[in-house]
MIFIVEX-385998 format. One record per atom (N, C-alpha, C): x, y, z; residue in one letter; residue number from 1; chain. Coordinates in steps of 0.02 Angstrom, whole numbers, plus 50000, padded with zeros to 5 digits. Layout:
N
     X     Y     Z panu roti vexmar
     X     Y     Z    A  NUM      A
...
This chain:
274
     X     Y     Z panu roti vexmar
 50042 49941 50000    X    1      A
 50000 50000 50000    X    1      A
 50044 50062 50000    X    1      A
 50028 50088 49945    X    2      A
 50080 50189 49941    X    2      A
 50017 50235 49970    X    2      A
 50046 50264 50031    X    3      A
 50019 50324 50056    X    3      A
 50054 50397 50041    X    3      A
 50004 50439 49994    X    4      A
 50043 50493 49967    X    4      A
 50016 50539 50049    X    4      A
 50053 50588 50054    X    5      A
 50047 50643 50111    X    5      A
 50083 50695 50110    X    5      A
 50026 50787 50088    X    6      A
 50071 50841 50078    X    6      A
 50042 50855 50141    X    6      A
 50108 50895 50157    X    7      A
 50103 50953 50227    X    7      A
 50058 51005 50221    X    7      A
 50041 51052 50268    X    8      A
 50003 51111 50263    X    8      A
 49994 51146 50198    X    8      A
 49941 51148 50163    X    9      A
 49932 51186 50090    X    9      A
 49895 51272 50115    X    9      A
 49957 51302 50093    X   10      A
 49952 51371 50124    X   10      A
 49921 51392 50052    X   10      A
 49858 51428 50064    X   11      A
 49826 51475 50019    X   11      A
 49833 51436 49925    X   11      A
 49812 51481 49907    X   12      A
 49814 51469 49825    X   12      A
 49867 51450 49805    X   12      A
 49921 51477 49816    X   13      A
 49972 51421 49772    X   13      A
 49986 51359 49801    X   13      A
 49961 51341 49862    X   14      A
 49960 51285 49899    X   14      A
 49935 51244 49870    X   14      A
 49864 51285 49841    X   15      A
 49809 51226 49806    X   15      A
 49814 51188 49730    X   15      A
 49846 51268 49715    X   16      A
 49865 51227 49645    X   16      A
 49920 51200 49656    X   16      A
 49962 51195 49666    X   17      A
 50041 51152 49672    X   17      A
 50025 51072 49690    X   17      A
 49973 51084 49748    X   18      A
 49968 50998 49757    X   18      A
 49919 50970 49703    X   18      A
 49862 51010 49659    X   19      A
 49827 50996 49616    X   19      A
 49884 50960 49552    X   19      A
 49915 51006 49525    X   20      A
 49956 50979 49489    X   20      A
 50016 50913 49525    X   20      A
 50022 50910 49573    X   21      A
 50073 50879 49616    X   21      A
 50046 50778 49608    X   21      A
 49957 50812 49625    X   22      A
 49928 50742 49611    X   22      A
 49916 50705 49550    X   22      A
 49907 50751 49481    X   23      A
 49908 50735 49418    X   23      A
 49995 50703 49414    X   23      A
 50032 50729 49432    X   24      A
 50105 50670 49426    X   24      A
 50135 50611 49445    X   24      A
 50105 50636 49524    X   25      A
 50144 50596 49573    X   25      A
 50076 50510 49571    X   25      A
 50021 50528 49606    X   26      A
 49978 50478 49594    X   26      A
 49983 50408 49528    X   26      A
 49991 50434 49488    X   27      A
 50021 50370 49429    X   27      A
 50084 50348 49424    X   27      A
 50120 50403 49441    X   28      A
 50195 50401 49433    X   28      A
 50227 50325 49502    X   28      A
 50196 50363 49545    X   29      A
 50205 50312 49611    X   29      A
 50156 50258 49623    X   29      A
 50084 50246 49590    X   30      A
 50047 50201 49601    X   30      A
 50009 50214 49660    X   30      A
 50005 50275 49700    X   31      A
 49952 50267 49757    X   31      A
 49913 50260 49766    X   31      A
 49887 50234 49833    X   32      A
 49830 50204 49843    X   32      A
 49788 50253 49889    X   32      A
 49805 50306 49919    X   33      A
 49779 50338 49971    X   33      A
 49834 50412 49977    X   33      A
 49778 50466 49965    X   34      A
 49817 50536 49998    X   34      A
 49775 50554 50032    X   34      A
 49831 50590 50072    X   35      A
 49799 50624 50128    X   35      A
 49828 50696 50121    X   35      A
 49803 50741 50154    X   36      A
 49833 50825 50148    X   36      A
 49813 50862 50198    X   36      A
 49845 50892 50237    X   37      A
 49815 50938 50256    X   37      A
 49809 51006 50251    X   37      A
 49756 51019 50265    X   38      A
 49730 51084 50222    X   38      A
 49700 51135 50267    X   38      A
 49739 51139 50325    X   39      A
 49725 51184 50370    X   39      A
 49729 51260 50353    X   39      A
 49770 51287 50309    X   40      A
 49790 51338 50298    X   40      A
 49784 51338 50230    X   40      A
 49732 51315 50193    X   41      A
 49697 51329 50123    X   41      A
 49670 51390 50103    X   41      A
 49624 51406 50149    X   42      A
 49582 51492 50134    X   42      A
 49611 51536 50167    X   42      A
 49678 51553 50135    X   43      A
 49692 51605 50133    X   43      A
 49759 51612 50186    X   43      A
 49769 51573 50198    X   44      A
 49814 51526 50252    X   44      A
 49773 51533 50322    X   44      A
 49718 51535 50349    X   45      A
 49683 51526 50371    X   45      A
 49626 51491 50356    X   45      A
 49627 51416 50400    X   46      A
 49561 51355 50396    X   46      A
 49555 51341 50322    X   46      A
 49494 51311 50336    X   47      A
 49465 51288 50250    X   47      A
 49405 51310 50240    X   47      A
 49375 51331 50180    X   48      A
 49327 51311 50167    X   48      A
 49274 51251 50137    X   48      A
 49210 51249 50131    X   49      A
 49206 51182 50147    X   49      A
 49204 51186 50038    X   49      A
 49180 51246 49994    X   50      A
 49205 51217 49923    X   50      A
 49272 51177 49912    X   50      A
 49307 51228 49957    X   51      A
 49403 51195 49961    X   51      A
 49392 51117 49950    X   51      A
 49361 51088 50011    X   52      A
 49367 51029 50041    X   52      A
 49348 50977 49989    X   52      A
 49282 50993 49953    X   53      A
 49240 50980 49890    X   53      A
 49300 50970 49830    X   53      A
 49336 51033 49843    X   54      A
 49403 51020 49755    X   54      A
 49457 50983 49781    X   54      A
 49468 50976 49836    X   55      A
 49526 50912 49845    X   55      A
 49488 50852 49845    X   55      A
 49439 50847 49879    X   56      A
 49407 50769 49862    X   56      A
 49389 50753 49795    X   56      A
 49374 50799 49755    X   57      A
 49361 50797 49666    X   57      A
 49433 50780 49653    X   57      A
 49477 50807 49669    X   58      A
 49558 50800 49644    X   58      A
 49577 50744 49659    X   58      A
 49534 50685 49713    X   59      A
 49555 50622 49724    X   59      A
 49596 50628 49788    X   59      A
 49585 50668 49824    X   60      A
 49583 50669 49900    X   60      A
 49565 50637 49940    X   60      A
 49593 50584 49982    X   61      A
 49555 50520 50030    X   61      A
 49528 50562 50081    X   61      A
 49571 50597 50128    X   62      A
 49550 50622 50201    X   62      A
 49603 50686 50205    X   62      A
 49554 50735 50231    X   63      A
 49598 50811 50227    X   63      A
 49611 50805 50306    X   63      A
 49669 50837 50345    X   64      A
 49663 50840 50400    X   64      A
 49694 50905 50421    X   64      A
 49676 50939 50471    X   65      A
 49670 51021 50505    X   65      A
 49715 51029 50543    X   65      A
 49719 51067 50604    X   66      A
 49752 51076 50662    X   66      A
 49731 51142 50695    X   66      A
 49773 51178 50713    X   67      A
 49741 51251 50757    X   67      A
 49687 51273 50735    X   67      A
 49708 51274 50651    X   68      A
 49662 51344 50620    X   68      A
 49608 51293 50604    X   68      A
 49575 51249 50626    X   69      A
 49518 51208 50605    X   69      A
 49464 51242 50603    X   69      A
 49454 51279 50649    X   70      A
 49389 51336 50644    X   70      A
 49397 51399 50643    X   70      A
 49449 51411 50600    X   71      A
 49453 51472 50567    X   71      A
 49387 51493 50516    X   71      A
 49350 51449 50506    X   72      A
 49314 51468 50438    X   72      A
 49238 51445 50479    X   72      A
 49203 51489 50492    X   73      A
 49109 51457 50532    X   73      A
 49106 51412 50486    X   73      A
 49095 51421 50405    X   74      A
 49068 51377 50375    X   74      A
 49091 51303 50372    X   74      A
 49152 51289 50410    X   75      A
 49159 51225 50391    X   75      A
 49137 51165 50444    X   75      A
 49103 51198 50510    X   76      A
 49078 51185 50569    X   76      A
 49040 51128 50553    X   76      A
 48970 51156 50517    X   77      A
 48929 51106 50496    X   77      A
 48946 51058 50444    X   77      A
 49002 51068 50396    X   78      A
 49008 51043 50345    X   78      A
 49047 50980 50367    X   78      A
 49073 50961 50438    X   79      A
 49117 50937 50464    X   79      A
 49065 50877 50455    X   79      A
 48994 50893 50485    X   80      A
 48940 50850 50493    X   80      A
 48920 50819 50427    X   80      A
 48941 50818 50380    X   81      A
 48904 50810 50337    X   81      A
 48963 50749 50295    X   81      A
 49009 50750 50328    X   82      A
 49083 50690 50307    X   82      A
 49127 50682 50335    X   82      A
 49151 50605 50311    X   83      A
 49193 50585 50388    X   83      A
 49268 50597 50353    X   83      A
 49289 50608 50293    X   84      A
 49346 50645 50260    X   84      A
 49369 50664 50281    X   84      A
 49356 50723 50321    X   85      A
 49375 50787 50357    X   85      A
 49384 50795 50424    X   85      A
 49442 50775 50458    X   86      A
 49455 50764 50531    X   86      A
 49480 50836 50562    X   86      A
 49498 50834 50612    X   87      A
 49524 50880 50661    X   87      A
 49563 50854 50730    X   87      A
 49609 50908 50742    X   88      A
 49629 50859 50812    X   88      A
 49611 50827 50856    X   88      A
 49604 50770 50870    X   89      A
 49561 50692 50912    X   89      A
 49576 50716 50984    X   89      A
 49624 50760 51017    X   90      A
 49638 50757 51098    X   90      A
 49605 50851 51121    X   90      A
 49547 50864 51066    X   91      A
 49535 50918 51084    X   91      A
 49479 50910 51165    X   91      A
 49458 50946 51220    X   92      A
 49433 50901 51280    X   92      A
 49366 50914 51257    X   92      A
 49333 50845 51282    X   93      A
 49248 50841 51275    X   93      A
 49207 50848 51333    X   93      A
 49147 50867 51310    X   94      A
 49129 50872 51387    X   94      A
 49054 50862 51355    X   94      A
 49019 50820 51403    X   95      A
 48941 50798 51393    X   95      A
 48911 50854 51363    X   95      A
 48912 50908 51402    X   96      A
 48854 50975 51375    X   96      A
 48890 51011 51309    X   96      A
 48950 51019 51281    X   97      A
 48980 51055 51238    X   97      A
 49021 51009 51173    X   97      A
 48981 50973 51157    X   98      A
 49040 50925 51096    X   98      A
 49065 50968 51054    X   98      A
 49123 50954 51042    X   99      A
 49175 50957 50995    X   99      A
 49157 50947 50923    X   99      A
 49123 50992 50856    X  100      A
 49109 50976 50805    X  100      A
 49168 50911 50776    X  100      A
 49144 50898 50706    X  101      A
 49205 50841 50682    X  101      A
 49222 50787 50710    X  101      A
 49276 50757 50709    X  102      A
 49289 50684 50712    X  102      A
 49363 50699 50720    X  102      A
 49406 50638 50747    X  103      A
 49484 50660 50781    X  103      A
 49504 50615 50731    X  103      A
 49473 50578 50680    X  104      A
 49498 50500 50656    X  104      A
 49442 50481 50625    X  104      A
 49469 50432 50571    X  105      A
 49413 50424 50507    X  105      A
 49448 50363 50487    X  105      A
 49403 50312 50448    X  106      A
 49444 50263 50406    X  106      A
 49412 50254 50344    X  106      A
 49459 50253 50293    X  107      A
 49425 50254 50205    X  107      A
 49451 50191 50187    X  107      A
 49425 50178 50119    X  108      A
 49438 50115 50086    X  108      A
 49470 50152 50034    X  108      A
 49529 50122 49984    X  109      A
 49549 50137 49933    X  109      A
 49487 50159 49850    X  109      A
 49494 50227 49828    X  110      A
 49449 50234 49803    X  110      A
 49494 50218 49706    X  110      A
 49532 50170 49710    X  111      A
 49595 50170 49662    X  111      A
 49564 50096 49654    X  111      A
 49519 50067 49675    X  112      A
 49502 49990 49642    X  112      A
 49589 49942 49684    X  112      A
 49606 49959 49722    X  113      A
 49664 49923 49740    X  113      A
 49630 49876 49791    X  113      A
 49670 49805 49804    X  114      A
 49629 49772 49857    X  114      A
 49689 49737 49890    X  114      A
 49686 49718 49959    X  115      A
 49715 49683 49983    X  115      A
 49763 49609 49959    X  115      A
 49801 49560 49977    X  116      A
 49823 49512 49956    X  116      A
 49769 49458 49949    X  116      A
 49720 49466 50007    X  117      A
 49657 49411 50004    X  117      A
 49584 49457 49968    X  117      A
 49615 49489 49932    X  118      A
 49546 49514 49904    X  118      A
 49512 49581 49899    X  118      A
 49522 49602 49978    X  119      A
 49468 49642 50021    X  119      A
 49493 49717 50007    X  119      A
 49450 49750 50013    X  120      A
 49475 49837 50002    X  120      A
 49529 49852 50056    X  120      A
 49583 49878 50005    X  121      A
 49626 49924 50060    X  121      A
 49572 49975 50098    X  121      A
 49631 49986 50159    X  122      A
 49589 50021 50244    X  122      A
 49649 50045 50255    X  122      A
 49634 50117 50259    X  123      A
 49674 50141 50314    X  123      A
 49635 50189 50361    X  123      A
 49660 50207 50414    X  124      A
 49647 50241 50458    X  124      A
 49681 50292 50473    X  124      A
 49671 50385 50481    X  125      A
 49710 50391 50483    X  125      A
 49679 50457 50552    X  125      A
 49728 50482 50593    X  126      A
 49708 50500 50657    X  126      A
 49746 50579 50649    X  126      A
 49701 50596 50699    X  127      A
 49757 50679 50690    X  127      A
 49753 50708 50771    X  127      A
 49824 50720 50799    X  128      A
 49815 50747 50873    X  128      A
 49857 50815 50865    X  128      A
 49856 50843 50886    X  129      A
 49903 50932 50925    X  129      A
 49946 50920 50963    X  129      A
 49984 50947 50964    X  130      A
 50056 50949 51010    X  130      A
 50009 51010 51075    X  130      A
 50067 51000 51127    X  131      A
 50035 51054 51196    X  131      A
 50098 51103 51182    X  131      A
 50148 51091 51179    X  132      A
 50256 51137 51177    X  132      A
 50204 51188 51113    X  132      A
 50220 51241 51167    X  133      A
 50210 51308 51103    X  133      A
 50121 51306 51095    X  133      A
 50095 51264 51081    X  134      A
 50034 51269 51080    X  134      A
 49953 51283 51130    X  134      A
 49894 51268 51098    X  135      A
 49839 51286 51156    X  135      A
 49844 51198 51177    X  135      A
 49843 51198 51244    X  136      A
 49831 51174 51296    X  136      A
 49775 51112 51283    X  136      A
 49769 51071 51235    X  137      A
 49731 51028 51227    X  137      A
 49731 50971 51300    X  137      A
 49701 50903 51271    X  138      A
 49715 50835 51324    X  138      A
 49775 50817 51286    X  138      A
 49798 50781 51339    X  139      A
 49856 50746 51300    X  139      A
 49869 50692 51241    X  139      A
 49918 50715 51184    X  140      A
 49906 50689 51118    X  140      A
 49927 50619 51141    X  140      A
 49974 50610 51177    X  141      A
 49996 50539 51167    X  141      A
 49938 50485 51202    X  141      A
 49897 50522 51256    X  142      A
 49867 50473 51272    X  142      A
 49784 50453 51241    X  142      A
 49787 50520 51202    X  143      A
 49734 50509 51170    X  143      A
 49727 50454 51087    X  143      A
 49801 50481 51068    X  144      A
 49797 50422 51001    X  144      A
 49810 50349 51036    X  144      A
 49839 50329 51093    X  145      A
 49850 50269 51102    X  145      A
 49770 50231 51117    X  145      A
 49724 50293 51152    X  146      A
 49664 50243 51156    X  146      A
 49633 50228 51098    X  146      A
 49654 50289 51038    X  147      A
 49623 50267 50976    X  147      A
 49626 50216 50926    X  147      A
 49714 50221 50947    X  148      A
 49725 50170 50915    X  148      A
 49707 50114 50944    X  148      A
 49717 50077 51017    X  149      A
 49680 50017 51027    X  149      A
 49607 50011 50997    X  149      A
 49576 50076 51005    X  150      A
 49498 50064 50965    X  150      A
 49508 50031 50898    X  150      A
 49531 50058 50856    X  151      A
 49565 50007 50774    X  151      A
 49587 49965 50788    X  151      A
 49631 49941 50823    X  152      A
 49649 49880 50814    X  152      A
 49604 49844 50848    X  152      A
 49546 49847 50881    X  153      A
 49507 49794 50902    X  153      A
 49449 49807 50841    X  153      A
 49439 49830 50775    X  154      A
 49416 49850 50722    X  154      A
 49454 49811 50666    X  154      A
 49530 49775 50701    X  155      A
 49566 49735 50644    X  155      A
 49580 49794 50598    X  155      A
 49598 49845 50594    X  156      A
 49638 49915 50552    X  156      A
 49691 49913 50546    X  156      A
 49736 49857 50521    X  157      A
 49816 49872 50506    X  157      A
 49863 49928 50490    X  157      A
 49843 49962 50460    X  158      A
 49881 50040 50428    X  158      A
 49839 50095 50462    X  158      A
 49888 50124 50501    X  159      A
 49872 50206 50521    X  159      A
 49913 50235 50521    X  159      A
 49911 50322 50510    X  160      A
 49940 50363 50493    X  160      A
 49899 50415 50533    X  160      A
 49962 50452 50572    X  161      A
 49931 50485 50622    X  161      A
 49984 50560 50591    X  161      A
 49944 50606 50582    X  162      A
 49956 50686 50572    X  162      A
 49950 50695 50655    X  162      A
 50020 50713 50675    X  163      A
 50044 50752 50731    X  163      A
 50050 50822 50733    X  163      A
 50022 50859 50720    X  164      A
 50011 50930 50727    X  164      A
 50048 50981 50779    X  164      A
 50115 50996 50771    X  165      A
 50151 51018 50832    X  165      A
 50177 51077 50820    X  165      A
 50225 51106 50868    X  166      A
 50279 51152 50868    X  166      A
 50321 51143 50864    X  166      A
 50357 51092 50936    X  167      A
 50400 51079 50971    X  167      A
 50436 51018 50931    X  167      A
 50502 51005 50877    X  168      A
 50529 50968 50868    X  168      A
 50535 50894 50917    X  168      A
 50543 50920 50964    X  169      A
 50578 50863 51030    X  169      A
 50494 50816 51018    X  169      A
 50441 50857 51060    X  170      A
 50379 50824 51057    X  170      A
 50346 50786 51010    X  170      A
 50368 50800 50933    X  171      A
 50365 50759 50877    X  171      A
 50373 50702 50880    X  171      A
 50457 50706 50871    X  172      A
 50500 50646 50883    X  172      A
 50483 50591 50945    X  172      A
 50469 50628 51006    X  173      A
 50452 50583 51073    X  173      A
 50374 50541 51049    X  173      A
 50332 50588 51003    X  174      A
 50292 50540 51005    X  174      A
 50283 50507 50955    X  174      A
 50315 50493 50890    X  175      A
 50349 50453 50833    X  175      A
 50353 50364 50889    X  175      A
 50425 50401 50930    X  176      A
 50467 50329 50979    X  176      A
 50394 50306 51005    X  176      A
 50364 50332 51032    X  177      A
 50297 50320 51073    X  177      A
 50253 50281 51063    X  177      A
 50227 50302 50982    X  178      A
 50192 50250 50942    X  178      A
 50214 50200 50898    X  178      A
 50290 50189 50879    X  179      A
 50326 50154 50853    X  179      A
 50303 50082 50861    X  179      A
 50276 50056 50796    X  180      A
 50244 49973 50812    X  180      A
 50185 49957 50816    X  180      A
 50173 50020 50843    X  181      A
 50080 50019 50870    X  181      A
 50043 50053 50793    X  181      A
 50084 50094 50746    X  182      A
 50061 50134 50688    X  182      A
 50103 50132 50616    X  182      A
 50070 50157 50555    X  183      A
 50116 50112 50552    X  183      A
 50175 50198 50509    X  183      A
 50143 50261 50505    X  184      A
 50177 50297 50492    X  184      A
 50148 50366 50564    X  184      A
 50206 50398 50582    X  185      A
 50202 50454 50608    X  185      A
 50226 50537 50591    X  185      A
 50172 50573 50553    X  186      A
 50196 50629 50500    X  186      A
 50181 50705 50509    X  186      A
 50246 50717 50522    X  187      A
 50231 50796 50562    X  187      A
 50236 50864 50532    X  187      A
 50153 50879 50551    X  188      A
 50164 50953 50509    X  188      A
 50144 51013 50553    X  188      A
 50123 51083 50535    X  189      A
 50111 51142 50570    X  189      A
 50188 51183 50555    X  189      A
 50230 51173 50558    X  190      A
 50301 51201 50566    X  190      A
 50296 51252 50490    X  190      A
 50276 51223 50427    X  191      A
 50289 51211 50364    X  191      A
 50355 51234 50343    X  191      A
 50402 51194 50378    X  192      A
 50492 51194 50353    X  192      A
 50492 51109 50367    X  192      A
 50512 51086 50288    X  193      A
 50513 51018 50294    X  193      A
 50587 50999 50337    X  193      A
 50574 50929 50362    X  194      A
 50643 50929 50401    X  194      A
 50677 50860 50346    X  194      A
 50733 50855 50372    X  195      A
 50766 50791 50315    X  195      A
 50781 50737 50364    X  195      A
 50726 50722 50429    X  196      A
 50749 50660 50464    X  196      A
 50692 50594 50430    X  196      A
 50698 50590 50388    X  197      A
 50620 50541 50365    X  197      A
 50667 50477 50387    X  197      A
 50634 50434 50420    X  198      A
 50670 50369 50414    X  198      A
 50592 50308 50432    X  198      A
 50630 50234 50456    X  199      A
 50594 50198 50480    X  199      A
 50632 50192 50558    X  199      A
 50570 50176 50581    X  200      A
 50613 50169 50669    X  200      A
 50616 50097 50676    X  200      A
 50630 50057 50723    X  201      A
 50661 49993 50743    X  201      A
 50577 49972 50742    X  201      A
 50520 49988 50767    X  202      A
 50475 49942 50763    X  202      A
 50427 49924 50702    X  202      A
 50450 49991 50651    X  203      A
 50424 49973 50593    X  203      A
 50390 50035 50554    X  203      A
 50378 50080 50607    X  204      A
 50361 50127 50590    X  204      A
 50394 50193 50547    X  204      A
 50382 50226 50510    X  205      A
 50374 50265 50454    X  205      A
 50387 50341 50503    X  205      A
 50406 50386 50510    X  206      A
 50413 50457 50532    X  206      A
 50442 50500 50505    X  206      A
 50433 50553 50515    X  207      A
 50460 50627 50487    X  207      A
 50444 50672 50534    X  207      A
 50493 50711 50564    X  208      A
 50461 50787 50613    X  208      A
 50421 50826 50587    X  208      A
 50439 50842 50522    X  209      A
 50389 50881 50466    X  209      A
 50391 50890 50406    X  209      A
 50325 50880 50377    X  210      A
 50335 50842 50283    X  210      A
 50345 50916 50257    X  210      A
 50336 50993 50295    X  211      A
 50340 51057 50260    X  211      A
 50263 51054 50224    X  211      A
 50265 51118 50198    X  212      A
 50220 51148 50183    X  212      A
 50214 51154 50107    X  212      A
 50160 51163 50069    X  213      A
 50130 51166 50005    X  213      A
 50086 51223 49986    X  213      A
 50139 51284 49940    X  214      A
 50122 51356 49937    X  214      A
 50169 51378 49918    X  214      A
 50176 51469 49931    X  215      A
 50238 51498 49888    X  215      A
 50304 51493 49929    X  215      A
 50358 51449 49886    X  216      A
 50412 51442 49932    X  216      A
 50447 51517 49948    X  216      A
 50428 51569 49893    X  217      A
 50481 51622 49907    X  217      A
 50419 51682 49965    X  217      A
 50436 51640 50021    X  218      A
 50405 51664 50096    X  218      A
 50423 51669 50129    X  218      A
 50391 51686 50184    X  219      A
 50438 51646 50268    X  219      A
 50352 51616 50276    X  219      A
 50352 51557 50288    X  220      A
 50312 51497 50297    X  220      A
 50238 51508 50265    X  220      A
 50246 51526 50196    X  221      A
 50187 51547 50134    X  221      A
 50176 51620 50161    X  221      A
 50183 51648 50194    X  222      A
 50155 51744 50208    X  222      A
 50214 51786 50163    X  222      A
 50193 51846 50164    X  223      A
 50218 51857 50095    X  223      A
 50305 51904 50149    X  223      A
 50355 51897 50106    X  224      A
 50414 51931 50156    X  224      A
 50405 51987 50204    X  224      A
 50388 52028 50174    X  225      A
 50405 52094 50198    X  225      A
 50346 52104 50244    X  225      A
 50285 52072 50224    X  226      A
 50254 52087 50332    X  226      A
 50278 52048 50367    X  226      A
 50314 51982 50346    X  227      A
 50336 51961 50421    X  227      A
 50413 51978 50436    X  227      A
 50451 52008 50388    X  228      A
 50507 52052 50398    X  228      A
 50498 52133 50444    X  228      A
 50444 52146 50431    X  229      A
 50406 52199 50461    X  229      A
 50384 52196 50542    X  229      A
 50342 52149 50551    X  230      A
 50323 52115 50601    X  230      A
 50386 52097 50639    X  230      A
 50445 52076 50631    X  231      A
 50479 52055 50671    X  231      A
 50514 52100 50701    X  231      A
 50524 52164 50642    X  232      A
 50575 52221 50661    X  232      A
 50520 52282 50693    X  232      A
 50454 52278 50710    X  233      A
 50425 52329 50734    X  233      A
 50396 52310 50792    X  233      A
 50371 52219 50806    X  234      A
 50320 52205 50846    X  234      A
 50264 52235 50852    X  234      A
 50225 52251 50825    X  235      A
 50152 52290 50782    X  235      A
 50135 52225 50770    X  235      A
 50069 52225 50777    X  236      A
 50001 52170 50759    X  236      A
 50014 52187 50686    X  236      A
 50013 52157 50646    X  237      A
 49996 52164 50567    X  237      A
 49989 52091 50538    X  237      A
 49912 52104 50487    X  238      A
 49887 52063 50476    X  238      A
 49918 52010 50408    X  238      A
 49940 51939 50434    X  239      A
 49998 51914 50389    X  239      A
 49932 51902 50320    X  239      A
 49968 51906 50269    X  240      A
 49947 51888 50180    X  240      A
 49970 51854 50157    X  240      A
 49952 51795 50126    X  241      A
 49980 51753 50077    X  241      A
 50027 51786 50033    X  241      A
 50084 51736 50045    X  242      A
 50136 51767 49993    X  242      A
 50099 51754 49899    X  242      A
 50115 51776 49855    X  243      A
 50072 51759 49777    X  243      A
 50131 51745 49742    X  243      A
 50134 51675 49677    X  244      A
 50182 51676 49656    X  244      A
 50168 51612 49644    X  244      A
 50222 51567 49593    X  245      A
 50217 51489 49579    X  245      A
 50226 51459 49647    X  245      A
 50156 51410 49658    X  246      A
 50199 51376 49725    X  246      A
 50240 51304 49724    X  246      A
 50244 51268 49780    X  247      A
 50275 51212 49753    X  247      A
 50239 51159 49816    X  247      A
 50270 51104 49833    X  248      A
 50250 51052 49869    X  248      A
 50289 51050 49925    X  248      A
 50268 51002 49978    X  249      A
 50323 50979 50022    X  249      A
 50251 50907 50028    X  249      A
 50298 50850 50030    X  250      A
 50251 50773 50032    X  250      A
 50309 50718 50052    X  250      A
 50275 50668 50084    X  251      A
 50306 50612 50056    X  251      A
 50269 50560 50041    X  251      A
 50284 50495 50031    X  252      A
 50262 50434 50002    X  252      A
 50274 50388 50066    X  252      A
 50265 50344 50077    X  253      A
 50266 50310 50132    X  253      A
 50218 50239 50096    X  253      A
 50272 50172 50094    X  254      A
 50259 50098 50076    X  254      A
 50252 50083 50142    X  254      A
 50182 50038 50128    X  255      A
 50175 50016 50203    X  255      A
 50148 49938 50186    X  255      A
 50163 49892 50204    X  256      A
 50147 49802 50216    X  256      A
 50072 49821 50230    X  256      A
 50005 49802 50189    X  257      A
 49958 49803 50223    X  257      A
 49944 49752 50259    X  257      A
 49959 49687 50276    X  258      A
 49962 49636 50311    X  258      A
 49979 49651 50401    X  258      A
 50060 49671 50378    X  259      A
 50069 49696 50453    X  259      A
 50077 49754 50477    X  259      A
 50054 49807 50427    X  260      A
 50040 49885 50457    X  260      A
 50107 49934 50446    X  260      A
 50162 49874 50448    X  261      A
 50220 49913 50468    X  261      A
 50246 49952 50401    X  261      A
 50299 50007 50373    X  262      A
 50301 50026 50338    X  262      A
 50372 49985 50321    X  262      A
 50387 49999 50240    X  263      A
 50434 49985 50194    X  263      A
 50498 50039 50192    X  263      A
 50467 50092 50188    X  264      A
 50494 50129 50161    X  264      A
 50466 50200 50170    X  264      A
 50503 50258 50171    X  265      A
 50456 50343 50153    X  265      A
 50508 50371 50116    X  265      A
 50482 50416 50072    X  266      A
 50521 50465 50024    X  266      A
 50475 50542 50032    X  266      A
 50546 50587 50049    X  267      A
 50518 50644 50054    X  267      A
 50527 50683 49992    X  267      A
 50477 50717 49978    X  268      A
 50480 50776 49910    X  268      A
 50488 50838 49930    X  268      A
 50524 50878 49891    X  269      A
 50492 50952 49903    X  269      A
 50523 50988 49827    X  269      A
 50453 51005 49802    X  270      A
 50478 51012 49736    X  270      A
 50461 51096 49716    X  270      A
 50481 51147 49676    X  271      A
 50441 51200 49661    X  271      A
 50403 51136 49602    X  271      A
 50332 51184 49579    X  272      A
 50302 51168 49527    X  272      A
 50323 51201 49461    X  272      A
 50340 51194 49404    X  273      A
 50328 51210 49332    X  273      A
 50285 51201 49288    X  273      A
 50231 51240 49307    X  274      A
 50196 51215 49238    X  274      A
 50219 51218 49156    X  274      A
């Protein structure tokens, strides 16, 4: 099983870069399942829910969010209306106030691919928040481990869990954490890809961060000179999508659907040429 996965798609050139990204890479590599997240689509703030509509037309398995998940009212209800579209799983619940969305979703391959005995590829794929630097959620590690026991008593071999962080260290700690139990761990929010992609000793698949998908000539898709501005004045000013050809940041990740564990990951980061 090939799991394609771009990092944060910042604004319009985000969208087109991975649009074109999927017309190549998808045949080129044979995948069976992408995932994206698309937290920072409208405008580098949240999604909207048309957004959500043109990546799943584009052959989008499951989009997944992080902070800016409800940046946009409209995508509140639209959350309700498909299980595609996750958000961070360790956000806290409470009887009188639920949490719109879903933390975790599982699709079948929509590529006609099937298992060794037949059956539709499954994956599962989960999304938690880091706390280092961030809002104060429940805790990620203990929340994907109950999830994941939930799948695996569901028989779900392949998961892929979007770790949503700040904090390098906290990444990595919870990569070692789930190592064995998942079968890739893929870290975005940062959007500066890192070059540690490997496999760990139990089988598992990781990266601190796959980077971001938008205009590379930025500081993290906003356009230079307000956040060159911003740094040298400390003034509130409102960040803008940088405009310009964008490019990708993804990787690929082979995973055994039998025993969950991965083969292999390859990281990309390409500008686009049309």
């Amino acid at each position: 099983m090939k799991v394609l996965y771009f990092g944060d798609v910042f604004g319009k050139p985000g969208r087109d870069a991975v649009k074109i990204a999927l017309a190549r890479l998808v045949p080129a590599h044979q995948i069976d399942f992408v995932v994206v997240n698309g937290e920072n689509a409208a405008h580098g703030n949240g999604i909207l829910p048309d957004m959500a509509e043109d990546f799943f037309e584009m052959g989008v398995d499951v989009l997944t969010t992080g902070n800016h998940a409800w940046d946009q009212r409209q995508i509140i209800p639209f959350m309700a209306t498909t299980t595609r579209l996750i958000r961070p799983l360790n956000y806290p619940e409470h009887p009188a106030y639920k949490v719109p969305g879903r933390g975790s979703t599982v699709v079948e391959s929509r590529r006609k691919a099937t298992a060794k005995d037949g059956s539709p590829l499954r994956l599962a794929v989960v999304q938690v928040m880091g706390r280092v630097f961030m809002d104060a959620l429940d805790c990620p590690f203990r929340a994907a481990e109950n999830e994941v026991e939930r799948l695996d008593n569901l028989d779900i071999q392949c998961i892929l869990v979007d770790f949503h962080g700040e904090a390098s260290s906290e990444k990595q700690a919870f990569a070692h954490f789930m190592d064995g139990r998942v079968s890739a761990v893929v870290g975005s929010h940062s959007h500066v890809q890192t070059a540690d992609e490997r496999i760990l000793a139990g089988g598992t698949a990781a990266i601190t961060d796959v980077g971001m998908s938008g205009c590379f000539d930025s500081v993290i898709g906003v356009k230079k000179e307000i956040s060159i501005q911003k740094f040298l004045t400390k003034r509130p000013i409102k960040y803008e999508p940088a405009e310009g050809p964008g490019g990708y940041g993804c990787v690929i990740i082979d995973i055994d659907e039998t025993t969950g564990r991965s083969r292999s990951i390859l990281r990309l980061r390409e500008a686009v040429v049309t």
